[in-house]
C-alpha positions as CSV (number, residue, x, y, z in Angstrom):
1,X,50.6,-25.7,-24.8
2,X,47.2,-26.3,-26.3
3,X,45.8,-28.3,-23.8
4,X,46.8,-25.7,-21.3
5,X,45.0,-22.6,-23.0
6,X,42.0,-25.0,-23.5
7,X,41.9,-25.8,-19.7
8,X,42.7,-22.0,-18.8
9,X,39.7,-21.6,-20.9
10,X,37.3,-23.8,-19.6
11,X,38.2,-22.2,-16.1
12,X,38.1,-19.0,-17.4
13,X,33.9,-19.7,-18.7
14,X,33.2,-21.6,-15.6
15,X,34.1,-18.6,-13.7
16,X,32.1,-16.2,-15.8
17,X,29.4,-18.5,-15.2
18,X,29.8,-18.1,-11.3
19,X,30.3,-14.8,-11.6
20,X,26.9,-14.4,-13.1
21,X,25.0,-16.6,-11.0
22,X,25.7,-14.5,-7.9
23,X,25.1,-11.1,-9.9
24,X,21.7,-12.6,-10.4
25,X,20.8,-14.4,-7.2
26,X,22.9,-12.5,-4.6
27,X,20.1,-10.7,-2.4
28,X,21.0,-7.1,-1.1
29,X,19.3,-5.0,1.5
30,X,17.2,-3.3,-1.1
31,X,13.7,-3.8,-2.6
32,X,14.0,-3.5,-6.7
33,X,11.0,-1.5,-8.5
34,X,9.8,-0.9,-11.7
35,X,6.4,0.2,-12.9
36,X,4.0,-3.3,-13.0
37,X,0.1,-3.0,-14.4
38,X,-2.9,-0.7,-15.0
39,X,-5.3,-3.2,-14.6
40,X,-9.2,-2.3,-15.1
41,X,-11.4,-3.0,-11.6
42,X,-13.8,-4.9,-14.1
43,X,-14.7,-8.4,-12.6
44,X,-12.4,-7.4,-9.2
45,X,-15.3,-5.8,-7.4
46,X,-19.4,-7.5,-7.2
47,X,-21.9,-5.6,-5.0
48,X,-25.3,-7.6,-4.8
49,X,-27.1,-6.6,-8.0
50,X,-25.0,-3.6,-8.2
51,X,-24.9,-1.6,-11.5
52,X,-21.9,-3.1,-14.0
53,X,-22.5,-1.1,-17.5
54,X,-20.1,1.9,-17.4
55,X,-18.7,3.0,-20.6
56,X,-15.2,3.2,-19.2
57,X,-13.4,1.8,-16.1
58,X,-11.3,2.5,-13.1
59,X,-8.5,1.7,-13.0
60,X,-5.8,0.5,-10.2
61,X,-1.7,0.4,-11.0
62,X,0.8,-1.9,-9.1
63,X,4.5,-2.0,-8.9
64,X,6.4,-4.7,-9.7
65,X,8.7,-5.1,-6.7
66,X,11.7,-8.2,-6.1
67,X,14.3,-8.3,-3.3
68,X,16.9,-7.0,-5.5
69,X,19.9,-8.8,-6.2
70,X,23.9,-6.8,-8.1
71,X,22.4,-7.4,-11.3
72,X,18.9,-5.4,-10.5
73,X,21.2,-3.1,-8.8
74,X,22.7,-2.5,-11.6
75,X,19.8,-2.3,-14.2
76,X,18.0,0.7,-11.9
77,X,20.4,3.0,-12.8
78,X,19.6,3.3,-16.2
79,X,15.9,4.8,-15.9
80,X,14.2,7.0,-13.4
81,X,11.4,4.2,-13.3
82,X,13.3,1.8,-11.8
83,X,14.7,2.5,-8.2
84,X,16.3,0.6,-5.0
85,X,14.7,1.1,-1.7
86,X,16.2,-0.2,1.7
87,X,14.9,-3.5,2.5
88,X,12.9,-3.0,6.1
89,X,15.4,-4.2,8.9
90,X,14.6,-6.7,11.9
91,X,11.8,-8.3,9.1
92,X,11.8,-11.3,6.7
93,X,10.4,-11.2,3.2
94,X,7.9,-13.9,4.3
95,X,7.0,-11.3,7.6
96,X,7.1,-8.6,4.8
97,X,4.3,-10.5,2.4
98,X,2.3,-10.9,5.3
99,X,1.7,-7.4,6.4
100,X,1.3,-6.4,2.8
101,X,-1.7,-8.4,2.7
102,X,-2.4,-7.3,5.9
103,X,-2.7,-3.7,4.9
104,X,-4.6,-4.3,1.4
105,X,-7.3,-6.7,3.4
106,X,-7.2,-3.7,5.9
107,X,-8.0,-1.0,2.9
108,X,-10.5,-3.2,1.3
109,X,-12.2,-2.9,4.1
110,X,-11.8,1.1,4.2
111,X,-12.8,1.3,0.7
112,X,-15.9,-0.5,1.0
113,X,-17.0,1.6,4.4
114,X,-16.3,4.8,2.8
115,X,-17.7,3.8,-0.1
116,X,-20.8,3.1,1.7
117,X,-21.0,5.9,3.7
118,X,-20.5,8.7,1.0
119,X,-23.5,6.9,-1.3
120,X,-25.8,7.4,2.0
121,X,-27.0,3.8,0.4
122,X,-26.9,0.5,2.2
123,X,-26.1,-0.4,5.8
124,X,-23.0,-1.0,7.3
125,X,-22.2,-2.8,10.8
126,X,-18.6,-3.0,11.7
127,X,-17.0,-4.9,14.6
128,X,-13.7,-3.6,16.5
129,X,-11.1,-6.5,17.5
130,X,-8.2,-5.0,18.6
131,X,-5.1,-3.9,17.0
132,X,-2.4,-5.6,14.4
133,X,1.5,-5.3,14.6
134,X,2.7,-4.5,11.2
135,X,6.3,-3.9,12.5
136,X,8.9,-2.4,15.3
137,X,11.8,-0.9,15.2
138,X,15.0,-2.2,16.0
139,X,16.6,-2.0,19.3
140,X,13.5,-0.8,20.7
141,X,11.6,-2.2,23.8
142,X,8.8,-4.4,21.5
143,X,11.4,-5.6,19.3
144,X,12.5,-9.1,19.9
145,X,9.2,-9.3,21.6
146,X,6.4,-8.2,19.2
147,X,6.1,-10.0,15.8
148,X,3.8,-8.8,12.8
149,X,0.7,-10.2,13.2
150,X,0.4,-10.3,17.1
151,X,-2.8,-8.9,17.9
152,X,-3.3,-6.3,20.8
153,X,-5.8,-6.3,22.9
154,X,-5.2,-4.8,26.0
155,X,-3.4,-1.7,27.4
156,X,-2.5,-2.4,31.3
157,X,-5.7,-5.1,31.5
158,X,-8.0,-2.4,30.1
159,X,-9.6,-3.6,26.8
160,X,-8.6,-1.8,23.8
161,X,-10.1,-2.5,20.4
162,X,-8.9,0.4,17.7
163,X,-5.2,1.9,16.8
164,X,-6.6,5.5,18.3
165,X,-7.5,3.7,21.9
166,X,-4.0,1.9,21.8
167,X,-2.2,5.8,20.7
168,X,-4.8,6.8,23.4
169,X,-3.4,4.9,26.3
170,X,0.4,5.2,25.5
171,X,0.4,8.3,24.5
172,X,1.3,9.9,27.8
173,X,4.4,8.1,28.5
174,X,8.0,9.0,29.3
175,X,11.4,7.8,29.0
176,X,11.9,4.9,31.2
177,X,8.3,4.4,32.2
178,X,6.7,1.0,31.3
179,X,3.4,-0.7,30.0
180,X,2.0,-3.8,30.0
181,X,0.3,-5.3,26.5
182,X,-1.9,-8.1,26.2
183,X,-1.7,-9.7,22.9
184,X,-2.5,-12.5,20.7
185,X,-0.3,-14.4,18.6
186,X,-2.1,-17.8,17.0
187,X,-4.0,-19.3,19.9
188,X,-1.9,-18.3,22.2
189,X,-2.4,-14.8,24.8
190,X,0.3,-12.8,26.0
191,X,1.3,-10.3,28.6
192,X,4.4,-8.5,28.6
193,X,6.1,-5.4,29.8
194,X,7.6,-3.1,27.4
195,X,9.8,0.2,28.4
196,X,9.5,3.5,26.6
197,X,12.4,5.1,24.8
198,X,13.2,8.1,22.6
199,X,13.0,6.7,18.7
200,X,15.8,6.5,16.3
201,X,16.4,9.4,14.4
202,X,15.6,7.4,11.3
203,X,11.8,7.0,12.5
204,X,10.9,10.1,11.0
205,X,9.5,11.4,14.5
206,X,10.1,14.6,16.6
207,X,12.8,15.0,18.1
208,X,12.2,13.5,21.5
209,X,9.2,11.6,21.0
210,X,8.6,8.3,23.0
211,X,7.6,5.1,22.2
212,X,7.9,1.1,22.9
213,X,8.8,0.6,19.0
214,X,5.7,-0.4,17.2
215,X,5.2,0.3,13.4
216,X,2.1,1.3,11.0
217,X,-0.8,-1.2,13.7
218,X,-3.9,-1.9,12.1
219,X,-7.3,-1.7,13.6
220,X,-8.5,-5.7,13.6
221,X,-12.1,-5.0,12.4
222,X,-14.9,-7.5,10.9
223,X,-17.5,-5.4,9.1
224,X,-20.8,-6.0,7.5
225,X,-22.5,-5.1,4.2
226,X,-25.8,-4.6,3.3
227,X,-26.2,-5.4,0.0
228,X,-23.0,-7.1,0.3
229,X,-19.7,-6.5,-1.3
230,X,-17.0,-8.7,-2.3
231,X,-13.3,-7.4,-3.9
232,X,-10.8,-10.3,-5.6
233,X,-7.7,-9.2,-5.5
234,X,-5.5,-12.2,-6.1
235,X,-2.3,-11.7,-5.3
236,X,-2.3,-8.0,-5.2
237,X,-0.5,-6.3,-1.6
238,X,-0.5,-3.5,-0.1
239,X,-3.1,-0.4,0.5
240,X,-2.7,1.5,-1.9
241,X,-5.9,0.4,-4.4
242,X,-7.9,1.9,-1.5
243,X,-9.5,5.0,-3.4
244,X,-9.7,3.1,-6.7
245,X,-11.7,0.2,-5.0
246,X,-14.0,2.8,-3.5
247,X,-14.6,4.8,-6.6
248,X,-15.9,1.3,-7.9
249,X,-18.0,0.3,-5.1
250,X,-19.6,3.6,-5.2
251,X,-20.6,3.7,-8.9
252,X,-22.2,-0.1,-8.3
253,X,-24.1,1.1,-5.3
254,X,-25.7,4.2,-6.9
255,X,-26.3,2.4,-10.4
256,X,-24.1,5.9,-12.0
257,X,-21.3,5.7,-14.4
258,X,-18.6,7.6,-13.6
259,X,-16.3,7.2,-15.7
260,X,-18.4,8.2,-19.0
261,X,-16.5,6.3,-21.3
262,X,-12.8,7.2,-20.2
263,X,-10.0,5.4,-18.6
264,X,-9.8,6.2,-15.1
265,X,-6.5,5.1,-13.4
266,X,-5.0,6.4,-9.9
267,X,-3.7,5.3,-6.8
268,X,-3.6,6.1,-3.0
269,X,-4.7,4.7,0.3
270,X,-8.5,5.7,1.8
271,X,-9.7,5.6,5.4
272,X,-13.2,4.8,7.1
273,X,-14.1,8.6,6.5
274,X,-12.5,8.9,2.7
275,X,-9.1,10.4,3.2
276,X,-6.9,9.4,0.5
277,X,-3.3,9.3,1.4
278,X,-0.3,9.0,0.0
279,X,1.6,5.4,-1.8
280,X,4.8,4.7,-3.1
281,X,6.0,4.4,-6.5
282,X,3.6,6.9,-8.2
283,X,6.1,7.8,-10.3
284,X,6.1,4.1,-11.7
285,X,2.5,3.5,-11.4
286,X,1.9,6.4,-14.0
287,X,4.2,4.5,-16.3
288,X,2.1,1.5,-16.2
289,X,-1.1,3.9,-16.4
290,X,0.1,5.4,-19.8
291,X,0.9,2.2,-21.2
292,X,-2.4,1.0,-21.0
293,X,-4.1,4.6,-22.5
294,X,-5.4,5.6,-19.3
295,X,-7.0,9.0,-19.9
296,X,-6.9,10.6,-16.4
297,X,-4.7,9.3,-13.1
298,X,-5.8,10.4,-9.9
299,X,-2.9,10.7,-7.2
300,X,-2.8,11.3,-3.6
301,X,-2.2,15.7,-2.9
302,X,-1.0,15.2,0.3
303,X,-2.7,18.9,1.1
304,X,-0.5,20.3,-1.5
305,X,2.7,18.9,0.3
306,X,6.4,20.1,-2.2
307,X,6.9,16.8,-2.4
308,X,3.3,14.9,-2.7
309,X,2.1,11.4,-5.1
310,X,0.8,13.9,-7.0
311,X,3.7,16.3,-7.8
312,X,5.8,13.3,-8.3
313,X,3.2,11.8,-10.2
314,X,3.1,14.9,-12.7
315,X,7.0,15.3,-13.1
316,X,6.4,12.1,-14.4
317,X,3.9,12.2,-16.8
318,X,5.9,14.9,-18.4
319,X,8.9,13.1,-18.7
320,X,7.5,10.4,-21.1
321,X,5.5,13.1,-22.9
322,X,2.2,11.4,-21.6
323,X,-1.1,13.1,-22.7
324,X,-3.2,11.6,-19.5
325,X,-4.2,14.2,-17.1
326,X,-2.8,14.0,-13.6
327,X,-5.6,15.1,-10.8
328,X,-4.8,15.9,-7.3
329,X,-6.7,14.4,-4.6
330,X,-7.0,14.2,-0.8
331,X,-10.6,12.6,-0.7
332,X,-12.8,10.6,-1.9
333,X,-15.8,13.6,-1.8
334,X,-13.0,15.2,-4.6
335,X,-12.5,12.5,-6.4
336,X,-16.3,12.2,-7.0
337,X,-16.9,15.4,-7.7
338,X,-14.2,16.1,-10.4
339,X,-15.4,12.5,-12.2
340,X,-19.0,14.1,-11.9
341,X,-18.1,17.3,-13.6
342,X,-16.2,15.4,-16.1
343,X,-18.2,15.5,-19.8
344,X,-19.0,12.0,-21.4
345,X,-16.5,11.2,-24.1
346,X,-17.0,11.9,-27.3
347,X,-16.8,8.0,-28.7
348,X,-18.8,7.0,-25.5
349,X,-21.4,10.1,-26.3
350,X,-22.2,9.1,-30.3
């Protein structure tokens, strides 16, 4: 009789052993979050024999963000901070990494032409190459075809060479009609015919709206900087340090601290012309803001949209009792001119 409860329980831990190994490594169709770092720009950004002594910093927040597994699952439900997201369909994680770093390399290079452009300082020269995939949707004409990464470059053998020429040429289409893309993939150059379709009514679209299936394309573009301009970002994804990196070139190029003596963190995505737009996970990022006694976080306003980065960024900062202020922004041209009305700090002042 002792020998059998013995074996019954070394069966019984072996199965609580199994049983924990697949909590933990069992992958579900869900990204995992929870608030990552508030790291300070210092060291990330160099423009040639730009200015380097501010009193403060800028700052730019991150996520920290896992294919989630039951045990994740499990752990989000007790905080607000951490949350589940649908995994994107028809993509793997390794196609997912990829057009995350395609999108930050793509804001870098926003960042630093708006940047440019709003200090009327320097000279920029950009190239136009064509137009990334990022992404289609499932069960649409470019899926199965298309792949994140290809690069377009041709609309019905007429060269095309930004996202608005490509929306330019297909936006006219109906159901059933077709076009013919040109693309790259490696070394390799493409033609194939794609049909248009009405999108799923999980796309987000109007109702009715056409299209072949292609998600979020990037303008391929190789610019030039004069004095030049370099941003490290490791292994940092995603666009959504776009203002933050801007702010930072901008202060460098005129030789002006702006953030007299505070801790300026903040999030959201920039185009060529300074629009900031809006991110995921603000609510997180704040988290990771307060943590490190940022003063003042600067979220995307989304034109004052009910359910904007920076009403969800606020809700947040209330609910951990934070004392940093919460600003709403939609461009950069705001975001300078709060952080120029802003008075020095006291400690940075005496």
């Amino acid at each position: 009789m002792e020998g059998t409860r013995r074996t019954f329980a070394w069966k019984r831990w072996v199965l609580l052993f199994i049983i924990i190994v697949v909590l933990g490594r069992l992958e579900l169709p869900y990204y995992y979050s929870q608030p990552g770092i508030a790291q300070t720009l210092e060291g990330m950004i160099e423009v040639e024999e730009g200015y380097k002594d501010d009193t403060g910093a800028f700052m730019l927040t991150t996520i920290r963000s896992a294919r989630a597994t039951p045990l994740l699952a499990i752990w989000s439900l007790f905080s607000q901070f951490r949350s589940l997201s649908p995994a994107p369909k028809n993509i793997s994680d390794e196609e997912y990494d990829e057009r995350q770093i395609m999108l930050m390399n793509n804001s870098q290079e926003s960042a630093k032409i708006a940047a440019y452009r709003a200090a009327g300082k320097g000279e920029v020269e950009i190239d136009y190459n064509g137009v990334f995939v990022t992404g289609v949707v499932p069960g649409m004409s470019a899926d199965g075809v298309l792949e994140a990464g290809d690069l377009i470059t041709a609309v019905n053998g007429e060269t095309i060479e930004t996202v608005e020429e490509l929306f330019d040429h297909i936006s006219n289409y109906k159901e059933g009609e077709t076009v013919e893309l040109t693309y790259e993939r490696g070394t390799a150059i493409r033609t194939d015919t794609f049909t248009f379709s009405t999108f799923p009514v999980d796309q987000s679209v109007e109702d009715g709206q056409v299209g072949i299936g292609i998600v979020g394309p990037v303008t391929k573009r190789s610019a030039r900087f004069d004095p030049d301009v370099e941003i490290s970002a490791g292994s940092i994804g995603g666009p959504s340090a776009g203002l933050m990196f801007a702010l930072e070139i901008y202060s460098q190029l005129l030789e002006i601290d702006l953030t007299k003596g505070y801790q300026i963190a903040g999030t959201g995505t920039i185009d060529d012309d300074g629009n900031v737009g809006p991110i995921g996970g603000a609510k997180q990022k704040v988290v990771a803001a307060d943590r490190e006694g940022a003063d003042y976080f600067l979220a995307p306003n989304e034109n004052g949209a009910h359910n904007s980065n920076y009403k969800e960024a606020k809700a947040a900062a209330e609910a951990i009792g934070s004392k940093m202020e919460i600003i709403p922004i939609d461009t950069l041209e705001e975001a300078l001119s709060f952080l120029k009305g802003l008075p020095p700090k006291e400690s940075a002042a005496s």
